[in-house]
C-alpha positions as a Markdown table, in Angstrom:
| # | Residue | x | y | z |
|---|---|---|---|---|
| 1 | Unk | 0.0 | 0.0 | 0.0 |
| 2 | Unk | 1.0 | 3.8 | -0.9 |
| 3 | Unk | 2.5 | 5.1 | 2.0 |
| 4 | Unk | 1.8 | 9.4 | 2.6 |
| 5 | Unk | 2.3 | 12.1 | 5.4 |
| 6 | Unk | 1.5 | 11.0 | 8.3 |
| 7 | Unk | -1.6 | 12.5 | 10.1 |
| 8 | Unk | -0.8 | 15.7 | 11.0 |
| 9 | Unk | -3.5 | 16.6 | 13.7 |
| 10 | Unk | -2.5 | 14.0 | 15.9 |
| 11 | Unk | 1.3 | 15.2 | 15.2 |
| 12 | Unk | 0.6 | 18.3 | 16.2 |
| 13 | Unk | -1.2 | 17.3 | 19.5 |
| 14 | Unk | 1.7 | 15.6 | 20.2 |
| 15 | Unk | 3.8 | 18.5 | 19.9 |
| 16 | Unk | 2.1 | 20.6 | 21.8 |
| 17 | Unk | 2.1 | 18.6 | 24.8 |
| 18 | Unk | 5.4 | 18.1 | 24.5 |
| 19 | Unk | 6.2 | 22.0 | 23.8 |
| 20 | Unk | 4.1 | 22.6 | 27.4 |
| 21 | Unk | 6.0 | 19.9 | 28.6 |
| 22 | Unk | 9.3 | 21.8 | 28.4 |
| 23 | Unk | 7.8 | 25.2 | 29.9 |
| 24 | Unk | 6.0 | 23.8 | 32.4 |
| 25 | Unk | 9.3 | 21.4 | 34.1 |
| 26 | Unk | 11.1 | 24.1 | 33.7 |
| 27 | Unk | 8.8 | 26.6 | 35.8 |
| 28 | Unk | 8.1 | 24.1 | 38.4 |
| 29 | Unk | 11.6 | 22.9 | 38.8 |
| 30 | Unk | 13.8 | 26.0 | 39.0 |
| 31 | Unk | 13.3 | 26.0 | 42.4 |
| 32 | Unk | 14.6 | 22.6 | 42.9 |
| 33 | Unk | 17.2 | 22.3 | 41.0 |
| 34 | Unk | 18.8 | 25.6 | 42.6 |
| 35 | Unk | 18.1 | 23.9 | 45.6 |
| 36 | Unk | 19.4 | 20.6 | 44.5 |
| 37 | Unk | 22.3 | 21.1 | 41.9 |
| 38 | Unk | 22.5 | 25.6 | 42.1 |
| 39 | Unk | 21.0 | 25.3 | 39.0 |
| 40 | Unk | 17.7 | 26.2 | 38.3 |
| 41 | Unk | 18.1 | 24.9 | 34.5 |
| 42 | Unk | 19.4 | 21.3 | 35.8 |
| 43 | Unk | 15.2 | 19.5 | 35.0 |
| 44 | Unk | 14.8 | 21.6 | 32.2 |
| 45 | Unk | 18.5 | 20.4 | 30.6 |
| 46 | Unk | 18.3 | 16.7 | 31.5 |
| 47 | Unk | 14.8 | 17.0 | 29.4 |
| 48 | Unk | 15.6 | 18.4 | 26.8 |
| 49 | Unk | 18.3 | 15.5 | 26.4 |
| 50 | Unk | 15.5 | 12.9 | 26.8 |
| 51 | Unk | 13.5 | 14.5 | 24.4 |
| 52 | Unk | 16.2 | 14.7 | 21.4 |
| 53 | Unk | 16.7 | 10.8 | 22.3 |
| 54 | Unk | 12.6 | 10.8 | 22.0 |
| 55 | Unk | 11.9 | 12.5 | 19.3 |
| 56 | Unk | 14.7 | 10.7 | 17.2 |
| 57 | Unk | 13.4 | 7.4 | 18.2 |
| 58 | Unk | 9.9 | 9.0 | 17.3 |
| 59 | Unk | 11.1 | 10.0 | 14.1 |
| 60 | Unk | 12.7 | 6.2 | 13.2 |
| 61 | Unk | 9.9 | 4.5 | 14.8 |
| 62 | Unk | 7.8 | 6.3 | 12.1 |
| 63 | Unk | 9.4 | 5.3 | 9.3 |
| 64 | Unk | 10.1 | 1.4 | 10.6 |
| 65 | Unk | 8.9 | -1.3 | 8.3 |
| 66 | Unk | 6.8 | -2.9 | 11.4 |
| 67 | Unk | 5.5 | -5.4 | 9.7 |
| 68 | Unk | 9.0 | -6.9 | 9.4 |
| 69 | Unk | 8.9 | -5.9 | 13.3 |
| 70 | Unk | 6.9 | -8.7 | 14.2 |
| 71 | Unk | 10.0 | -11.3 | 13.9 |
| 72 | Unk | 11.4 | -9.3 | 17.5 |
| 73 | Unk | 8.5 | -9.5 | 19.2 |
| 74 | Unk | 9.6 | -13.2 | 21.3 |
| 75 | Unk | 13.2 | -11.6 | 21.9 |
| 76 | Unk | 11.9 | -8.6 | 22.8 |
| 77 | Unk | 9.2 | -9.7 | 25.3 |
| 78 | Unk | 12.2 | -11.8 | 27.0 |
| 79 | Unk | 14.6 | -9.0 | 27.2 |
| 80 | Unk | 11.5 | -7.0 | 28.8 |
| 81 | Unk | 10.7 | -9.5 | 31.4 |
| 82 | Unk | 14.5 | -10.1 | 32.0 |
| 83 | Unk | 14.5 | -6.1 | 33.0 |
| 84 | Unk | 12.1 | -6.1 | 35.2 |
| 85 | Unk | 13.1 | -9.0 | 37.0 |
| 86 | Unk | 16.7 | -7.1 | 37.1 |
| 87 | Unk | 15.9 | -4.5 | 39.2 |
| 88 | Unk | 15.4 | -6.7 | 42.0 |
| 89 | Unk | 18.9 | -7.6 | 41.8 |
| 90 | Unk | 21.4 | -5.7 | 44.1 |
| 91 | Unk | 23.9 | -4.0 | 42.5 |
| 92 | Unk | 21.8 | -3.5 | 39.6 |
| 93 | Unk | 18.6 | -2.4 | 40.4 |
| 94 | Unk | 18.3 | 1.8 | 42.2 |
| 95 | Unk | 16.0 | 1.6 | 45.3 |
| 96 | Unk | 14.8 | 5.4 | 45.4 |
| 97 | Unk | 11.6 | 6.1 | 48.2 |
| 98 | Unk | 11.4 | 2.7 | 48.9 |
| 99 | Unk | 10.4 | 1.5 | 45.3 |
| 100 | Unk | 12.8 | -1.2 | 43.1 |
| 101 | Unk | 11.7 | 0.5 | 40.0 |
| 102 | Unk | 15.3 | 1.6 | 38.0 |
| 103 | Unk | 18.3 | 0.3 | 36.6 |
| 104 | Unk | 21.2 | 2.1 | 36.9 |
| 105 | Unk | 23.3 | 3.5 | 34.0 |
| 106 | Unk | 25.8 | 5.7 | 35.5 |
| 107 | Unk | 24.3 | 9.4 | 36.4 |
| 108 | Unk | 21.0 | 7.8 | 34.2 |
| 109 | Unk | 18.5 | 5.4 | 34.7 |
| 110 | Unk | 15.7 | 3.4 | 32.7 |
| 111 | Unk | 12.9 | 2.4 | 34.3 |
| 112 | Unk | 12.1 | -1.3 | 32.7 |
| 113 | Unk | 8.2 | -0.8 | 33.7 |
| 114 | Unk | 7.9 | 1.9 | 30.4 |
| 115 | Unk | 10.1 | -0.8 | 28.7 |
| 116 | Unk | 7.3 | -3.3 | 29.4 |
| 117 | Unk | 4.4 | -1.4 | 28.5 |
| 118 | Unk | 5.7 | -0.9 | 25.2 |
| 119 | Unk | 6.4 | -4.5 | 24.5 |
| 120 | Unk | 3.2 | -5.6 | 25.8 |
| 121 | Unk | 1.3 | -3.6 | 23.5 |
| 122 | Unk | 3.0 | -4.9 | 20.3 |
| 123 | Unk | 3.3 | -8.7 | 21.5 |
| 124 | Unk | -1.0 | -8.5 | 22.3 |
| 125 | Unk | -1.1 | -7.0 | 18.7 |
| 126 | Unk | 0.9 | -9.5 | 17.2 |
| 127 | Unk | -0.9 | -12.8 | 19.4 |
| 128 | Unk | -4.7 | -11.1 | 18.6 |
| 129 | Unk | -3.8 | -10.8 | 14.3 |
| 130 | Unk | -1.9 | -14.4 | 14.3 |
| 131 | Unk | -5.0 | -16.3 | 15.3 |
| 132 | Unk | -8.1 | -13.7 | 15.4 |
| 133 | Unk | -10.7 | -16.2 | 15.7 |
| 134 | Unk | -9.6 | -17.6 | 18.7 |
| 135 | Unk | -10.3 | -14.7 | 20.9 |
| 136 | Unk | -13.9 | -16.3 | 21.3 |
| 137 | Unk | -12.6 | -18.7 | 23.2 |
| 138 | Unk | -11.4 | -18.2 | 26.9 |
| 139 | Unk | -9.6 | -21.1 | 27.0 |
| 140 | Unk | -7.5 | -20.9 | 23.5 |
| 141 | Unk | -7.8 | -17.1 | 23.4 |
| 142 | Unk | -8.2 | -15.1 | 26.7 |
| 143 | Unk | -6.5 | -17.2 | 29.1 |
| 144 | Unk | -3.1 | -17.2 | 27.3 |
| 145 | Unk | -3.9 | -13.5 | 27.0 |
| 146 | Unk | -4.5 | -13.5 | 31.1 |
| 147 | Unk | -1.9 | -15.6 | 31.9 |
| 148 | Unk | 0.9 | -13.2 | 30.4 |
| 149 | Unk | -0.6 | -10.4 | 32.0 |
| 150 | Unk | -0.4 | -12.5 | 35.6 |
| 151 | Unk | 3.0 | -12.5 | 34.6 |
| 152 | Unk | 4.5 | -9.6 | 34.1 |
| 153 | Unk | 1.6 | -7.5 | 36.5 |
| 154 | Unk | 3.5 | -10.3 | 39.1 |
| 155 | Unk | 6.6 | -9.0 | 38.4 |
| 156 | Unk | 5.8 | -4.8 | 38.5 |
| 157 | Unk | 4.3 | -5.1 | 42.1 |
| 158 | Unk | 7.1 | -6.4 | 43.4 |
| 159 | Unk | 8.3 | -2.9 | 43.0 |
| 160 | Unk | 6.1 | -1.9 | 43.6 |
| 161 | Unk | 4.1 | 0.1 | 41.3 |
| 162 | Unk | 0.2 | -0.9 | 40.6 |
| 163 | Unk | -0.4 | 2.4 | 38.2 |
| 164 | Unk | 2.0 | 1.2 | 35.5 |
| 165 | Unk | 0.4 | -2.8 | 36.3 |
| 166 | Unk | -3.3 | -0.5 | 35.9 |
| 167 | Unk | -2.2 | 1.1 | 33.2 |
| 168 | Unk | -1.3 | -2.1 | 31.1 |
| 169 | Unk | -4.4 | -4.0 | 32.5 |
| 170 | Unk | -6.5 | -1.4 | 31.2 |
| 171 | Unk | -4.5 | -1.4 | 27.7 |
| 172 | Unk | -4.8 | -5.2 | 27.2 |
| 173 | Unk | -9.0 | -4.4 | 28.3 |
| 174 | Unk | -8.9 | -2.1 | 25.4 |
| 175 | Unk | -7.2 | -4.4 | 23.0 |
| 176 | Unk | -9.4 | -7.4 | 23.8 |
| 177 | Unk | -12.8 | -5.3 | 23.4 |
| 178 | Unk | -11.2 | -3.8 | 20.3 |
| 179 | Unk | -10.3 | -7.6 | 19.0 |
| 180 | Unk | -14.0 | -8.6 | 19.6 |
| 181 | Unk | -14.0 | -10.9 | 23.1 |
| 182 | Unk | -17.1 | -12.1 | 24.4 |
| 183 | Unk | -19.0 | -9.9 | 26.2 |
| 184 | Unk | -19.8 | -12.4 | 29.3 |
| 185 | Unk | -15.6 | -12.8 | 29.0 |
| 186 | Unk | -15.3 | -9.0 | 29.3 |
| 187 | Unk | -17.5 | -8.4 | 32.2 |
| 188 | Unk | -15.9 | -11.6 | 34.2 |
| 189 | Unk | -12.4 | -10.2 | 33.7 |
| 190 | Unk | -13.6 | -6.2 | 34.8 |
| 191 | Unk | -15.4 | -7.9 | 37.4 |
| 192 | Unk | -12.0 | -9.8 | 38.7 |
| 193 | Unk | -9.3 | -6.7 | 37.7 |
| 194 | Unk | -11.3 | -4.8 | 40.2 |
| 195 | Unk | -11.2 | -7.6 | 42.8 |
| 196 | Unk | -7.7 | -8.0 | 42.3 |
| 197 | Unk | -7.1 | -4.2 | 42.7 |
| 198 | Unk | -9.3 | -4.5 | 45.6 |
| 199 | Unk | -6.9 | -7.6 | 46.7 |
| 200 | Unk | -3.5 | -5.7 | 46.3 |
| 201 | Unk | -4.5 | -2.4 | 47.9 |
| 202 | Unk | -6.3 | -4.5 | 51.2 |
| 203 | Unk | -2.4 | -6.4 | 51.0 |
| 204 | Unk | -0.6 | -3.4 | 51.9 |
| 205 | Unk | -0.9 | -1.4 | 54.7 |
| 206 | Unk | 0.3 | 2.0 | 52.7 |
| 207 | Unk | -1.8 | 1.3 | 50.2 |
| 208 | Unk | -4.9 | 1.5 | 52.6 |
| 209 | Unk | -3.4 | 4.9 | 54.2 |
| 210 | Unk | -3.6 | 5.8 | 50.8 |
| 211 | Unk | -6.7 | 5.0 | 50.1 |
| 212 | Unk | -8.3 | 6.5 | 53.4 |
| 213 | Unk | -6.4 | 9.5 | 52.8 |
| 214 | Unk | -8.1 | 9.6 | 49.2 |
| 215 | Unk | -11.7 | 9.5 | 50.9 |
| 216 | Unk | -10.8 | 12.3 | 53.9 |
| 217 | Unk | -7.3 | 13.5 | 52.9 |
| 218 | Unk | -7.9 | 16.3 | 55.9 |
| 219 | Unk | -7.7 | 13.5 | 58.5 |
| 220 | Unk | -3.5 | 13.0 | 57.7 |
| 221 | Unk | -3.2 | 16.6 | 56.5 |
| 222 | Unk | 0.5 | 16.3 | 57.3 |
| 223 | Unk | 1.1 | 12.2 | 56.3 |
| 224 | Unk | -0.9 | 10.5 | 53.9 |
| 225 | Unk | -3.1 | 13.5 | 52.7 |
| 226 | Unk | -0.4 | 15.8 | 52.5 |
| 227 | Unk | 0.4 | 15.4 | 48.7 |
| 228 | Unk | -3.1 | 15.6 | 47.6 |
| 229 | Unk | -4.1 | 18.8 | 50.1 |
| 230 | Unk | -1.1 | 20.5 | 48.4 |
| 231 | Unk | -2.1 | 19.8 | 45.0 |
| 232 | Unk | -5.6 | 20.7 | 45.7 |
| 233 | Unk | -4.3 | 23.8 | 46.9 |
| 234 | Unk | -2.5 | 24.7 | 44.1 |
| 235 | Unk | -5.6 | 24.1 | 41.7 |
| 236 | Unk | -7.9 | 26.2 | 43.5 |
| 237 | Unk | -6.2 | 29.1 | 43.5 |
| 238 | Unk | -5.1 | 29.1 | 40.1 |
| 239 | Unk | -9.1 | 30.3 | 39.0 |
| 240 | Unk | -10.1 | 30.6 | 35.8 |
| 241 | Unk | -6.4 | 32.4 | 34.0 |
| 242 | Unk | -4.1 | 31.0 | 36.9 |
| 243 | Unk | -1.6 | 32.8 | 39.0 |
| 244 | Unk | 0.8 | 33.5 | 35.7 |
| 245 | Unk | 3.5 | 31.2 | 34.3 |
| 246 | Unk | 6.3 | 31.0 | 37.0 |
| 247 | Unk | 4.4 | 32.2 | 39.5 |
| 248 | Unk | 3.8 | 29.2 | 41.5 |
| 249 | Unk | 3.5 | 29.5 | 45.4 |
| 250 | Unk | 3.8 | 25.3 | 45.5 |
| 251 | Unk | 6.9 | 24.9 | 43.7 |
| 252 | Unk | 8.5 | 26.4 | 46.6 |
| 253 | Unk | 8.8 | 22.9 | 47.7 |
| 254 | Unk | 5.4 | 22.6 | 49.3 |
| 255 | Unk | 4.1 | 20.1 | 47.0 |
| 256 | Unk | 6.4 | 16.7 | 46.2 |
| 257 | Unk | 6.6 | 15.3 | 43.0 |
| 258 | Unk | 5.5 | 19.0 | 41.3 |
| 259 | Unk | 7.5 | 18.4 | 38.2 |
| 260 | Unk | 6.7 | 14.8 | 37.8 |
| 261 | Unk | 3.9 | 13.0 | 38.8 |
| 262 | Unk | 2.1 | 16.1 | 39.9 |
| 263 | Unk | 3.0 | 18.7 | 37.2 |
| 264 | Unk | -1.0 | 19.0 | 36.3 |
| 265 | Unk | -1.4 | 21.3 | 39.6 |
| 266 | Unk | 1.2 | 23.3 | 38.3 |
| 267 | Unk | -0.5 | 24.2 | 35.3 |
| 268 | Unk | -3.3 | 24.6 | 36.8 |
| 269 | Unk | -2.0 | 26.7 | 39.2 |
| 270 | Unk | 0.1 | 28.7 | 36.8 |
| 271 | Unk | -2.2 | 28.7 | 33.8 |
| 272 | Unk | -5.5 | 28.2 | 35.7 |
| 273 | Unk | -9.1 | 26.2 | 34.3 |
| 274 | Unk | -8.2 | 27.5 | 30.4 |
| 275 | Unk | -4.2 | 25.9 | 30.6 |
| 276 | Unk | -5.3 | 22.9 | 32.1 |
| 277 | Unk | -8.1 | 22.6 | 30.3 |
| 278 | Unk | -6.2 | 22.7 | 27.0 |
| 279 | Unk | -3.9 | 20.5 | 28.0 |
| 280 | Unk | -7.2 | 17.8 | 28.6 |
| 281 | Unk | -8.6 | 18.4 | 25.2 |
| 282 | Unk | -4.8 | 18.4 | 24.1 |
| 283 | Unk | -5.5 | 14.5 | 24.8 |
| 284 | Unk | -9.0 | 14.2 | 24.0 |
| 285 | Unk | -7.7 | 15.1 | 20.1 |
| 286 | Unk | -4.6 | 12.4 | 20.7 |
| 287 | Unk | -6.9 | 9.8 | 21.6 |
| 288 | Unk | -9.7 | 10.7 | 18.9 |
| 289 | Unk | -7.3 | 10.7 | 16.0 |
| 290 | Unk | -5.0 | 7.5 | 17.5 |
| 291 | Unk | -8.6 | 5.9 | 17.7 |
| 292 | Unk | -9.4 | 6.9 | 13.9 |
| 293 | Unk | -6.1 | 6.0 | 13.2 |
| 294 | Unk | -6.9 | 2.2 | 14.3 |
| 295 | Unk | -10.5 | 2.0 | 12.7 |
| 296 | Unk | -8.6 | 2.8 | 9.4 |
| 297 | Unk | -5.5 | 0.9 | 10.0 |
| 298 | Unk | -4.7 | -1.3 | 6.5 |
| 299 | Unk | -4.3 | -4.8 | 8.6 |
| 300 | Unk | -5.9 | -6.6 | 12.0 |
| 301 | Unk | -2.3 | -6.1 | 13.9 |
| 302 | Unk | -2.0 | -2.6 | 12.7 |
| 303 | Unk | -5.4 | -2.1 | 13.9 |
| 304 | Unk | -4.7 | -3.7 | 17.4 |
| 305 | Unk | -1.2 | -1.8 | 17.6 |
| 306 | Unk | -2.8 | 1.6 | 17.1 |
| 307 | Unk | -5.8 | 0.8 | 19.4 |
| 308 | Unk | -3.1 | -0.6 | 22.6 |
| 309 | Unk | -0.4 | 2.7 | 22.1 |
| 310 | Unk | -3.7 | 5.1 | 22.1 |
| 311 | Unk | -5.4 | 3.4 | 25.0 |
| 312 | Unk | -1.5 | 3.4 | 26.6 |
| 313 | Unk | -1.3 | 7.0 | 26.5 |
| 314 | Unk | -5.0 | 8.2 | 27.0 |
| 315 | Unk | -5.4 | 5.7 | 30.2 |
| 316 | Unk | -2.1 | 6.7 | 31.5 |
| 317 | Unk | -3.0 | 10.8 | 31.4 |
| 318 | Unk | -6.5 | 9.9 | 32.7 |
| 319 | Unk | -5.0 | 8.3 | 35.9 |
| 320 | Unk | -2.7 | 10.9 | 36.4 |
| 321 | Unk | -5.1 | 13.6 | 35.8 |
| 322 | Unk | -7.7 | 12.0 | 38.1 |
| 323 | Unk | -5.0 | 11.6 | 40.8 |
| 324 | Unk | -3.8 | 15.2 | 40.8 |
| 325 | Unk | -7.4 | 16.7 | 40.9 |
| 326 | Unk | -8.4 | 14.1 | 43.7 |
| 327 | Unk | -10.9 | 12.2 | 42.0 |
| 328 | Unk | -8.2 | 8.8 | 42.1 |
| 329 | Unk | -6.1 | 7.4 | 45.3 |
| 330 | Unk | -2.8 | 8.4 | 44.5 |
| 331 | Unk | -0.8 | 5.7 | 42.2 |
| 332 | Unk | 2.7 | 7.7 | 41.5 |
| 333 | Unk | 2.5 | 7.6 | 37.3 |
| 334 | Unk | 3.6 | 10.5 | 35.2 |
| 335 | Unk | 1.6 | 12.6 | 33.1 |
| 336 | Unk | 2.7 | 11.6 | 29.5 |
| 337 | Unk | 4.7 | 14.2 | 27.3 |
| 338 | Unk | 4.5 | 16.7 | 29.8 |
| 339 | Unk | 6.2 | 15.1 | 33.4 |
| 340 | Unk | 10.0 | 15.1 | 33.7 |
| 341 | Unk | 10.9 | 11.3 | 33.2 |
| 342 | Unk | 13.4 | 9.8 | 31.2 |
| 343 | Unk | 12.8 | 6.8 | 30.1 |
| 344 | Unk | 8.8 | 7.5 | 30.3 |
| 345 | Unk | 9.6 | 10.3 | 27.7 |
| 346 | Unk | 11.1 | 8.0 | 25.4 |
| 347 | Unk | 9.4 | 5.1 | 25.5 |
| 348 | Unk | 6.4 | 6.8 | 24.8 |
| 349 | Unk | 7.8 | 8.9 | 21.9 |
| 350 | Unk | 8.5 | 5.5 | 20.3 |
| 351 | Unk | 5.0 | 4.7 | 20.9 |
| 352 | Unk | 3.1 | 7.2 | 19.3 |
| 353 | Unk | 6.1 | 7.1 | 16.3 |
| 354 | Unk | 4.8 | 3.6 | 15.7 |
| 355 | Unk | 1.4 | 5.3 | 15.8 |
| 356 | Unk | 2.3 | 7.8 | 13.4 |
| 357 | Unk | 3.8 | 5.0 | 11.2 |
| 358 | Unk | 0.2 | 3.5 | 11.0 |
| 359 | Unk | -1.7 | 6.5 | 9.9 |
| 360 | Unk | 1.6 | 7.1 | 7.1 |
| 361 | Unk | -0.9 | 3.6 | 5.6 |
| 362 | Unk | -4.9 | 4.1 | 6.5 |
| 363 | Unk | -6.9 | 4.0 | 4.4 |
């Protein structure tokens, strides 16, 4: 098939979260990194670096021939797997707050959960086209599906992290409802996700805190509930135009996390209900064109590939955005294109280049 541009509109959506992205780590970071490193530019420079390395594996990943792709997809899901079980090894793995979630490369780090996320996406696109009749069957279809997903979901919350294990639970949802599962299948498997969830966060005592602090975060206003107070206090203020770019009272250190999993308040803070509103229907047009982009994709794993790297992305900003705004228990995920994150950065600028690859052959 002719291949053409590549669709534009959901190019430039991508763009412009990423262009926000840049002002908005720098403004809430200044302060930290002249805390941190006497240098307010240190985020903003170490993100601009990620972002090169992301948009040139964006730009390769666009033009990849991914059909021939599909012969990498067993190696890859091994070296995956293999990563994630690394960082549990000591002298290899980078313990920061608690959580086994890096590798360490020198003054860098990758974080193999992105790694994984990836990979899962593009092995569930290749399984669902090899054999598409078989997802009617929850024995030959599903439950080698389910039993992957045990795996590696095993294997992130021992971390731990359950919003990236979410996040990729509610990817492979979208790609089995996309591939055409029984309904009765997909209600049984919402049904025992959410008692799973339910399962995990009952397991472990912090996970309750956080949960209790979700439904009264007033009762821990200095422990648990502390986070999402200060983000809820650097919402409200912000009103309708916000306080002004860099004029953040929270970024004085008040709120943790303000530059990565909790940039949102920032913008809301700094650019009000109309900045963080754009930034939402910034990703309402992402996931309508990545969506379209599926629907018109030229083959079945196409199809599945685009419908798994949109759900990835949209899901992923949903959580965060819910978490920052106190609608969702805190779950420590980054806001996609716009949080400082390395490896997050780039991992998802290979996804939507594989994305943009796909709509270079709709139809």
């Amino acid at each position: 098939m002719r291949r053409h541009r590549p669709d534009l509109v959901l190019l430039g959506a991508i763009l412009a979260l990423l262009g926000i992205g840049f002002i908005m780590v720098y403004s809430s970071s200044a302060v930290r990194g002249y805390i941190q490193f006497d240098d307010p530019y240190h985020f903003l420079k170490m993100e601009v670096i990620w972002a090169v390395m992301g948009l040139v594996a964006m730009v390769f990943s666009m033009f990849v021939d991914l059909r021939s792709l599909r012969r990498f997809v067993k190696p890859a899901l091994i070296i995956a797997i293999a990563l994630l079980v690394a960082v549990k090894i000591p002298g290899i793995g980078r313990r920061v707050n608690g959580a086994d979630r890096w590798i360490g490369l020198g003054p860098m780090s990758i974080q193999p959960s992105e790694v994984i996320k990836l990979t899962m996406v593009f092995v569930m696109a290749h399984v669902l086209a090899l054999e598409p009749h078989k997802i009617q069957s929850f024995r030959k279809g599903v439950l080698p599906i389910l039993g992957l997903l045990g795996v590696i979901a095993g294997l992130i919350m021992l971390q731990p992290d359950l919003g990236t294990t979410l996040v990729i639970a509610a990817t492979t949802f979208f790609m089995l409802i996309a591939a055409g599962a029984r309904t009765s299948h997909i209600v049984s498997l919402a049904g025992l996700g959410l008692g799973l969830v339910v399962a995990a966060i009952a397991a472990a005592p912090y996970r309750m805190r956080r949960i209790f602090a979700f439904l009264d975060p007033w009762d821990d206003p200095l422990g648990k509930g502390y986070q999402t107070i200060q983000a809820l206090l650097a919402l409200g203020p912000g009103g309708l135009f916000g306080l002004g770019l860099g004029q953040s009272r929270q970024k004085f250190l008040y709120l943790p996390e303000n530059h990565t999993d909790f940039i949102f308040a920032m913008i809301g803070e700094e650019l009000g209900f109309i900045g963080a509103s754009l930034v939402v229907l910034l990703f309402f047009l992402f996931a309508w064109r990545g969506f379209r982009v599926a629907m018109r994709a030229p083959d079945a794993f196409m199809g599945f590939l685009a419908v798994g790297l949109t759900a990835m992305v949209s899901v992923q900003a949903m959580i965060n955005m819910g978490v920052v705004s106190g609608v969702l228990p805190v779950t420590g995920i980054t806001l996609p294109f716009i949080s400082y994150g390395g490896t997050s950065l780039v991992f998802t600028m290979i996804g939507v280049g594989l994305l943009l690859n796909i709509s270079r052959e709709v139809r």
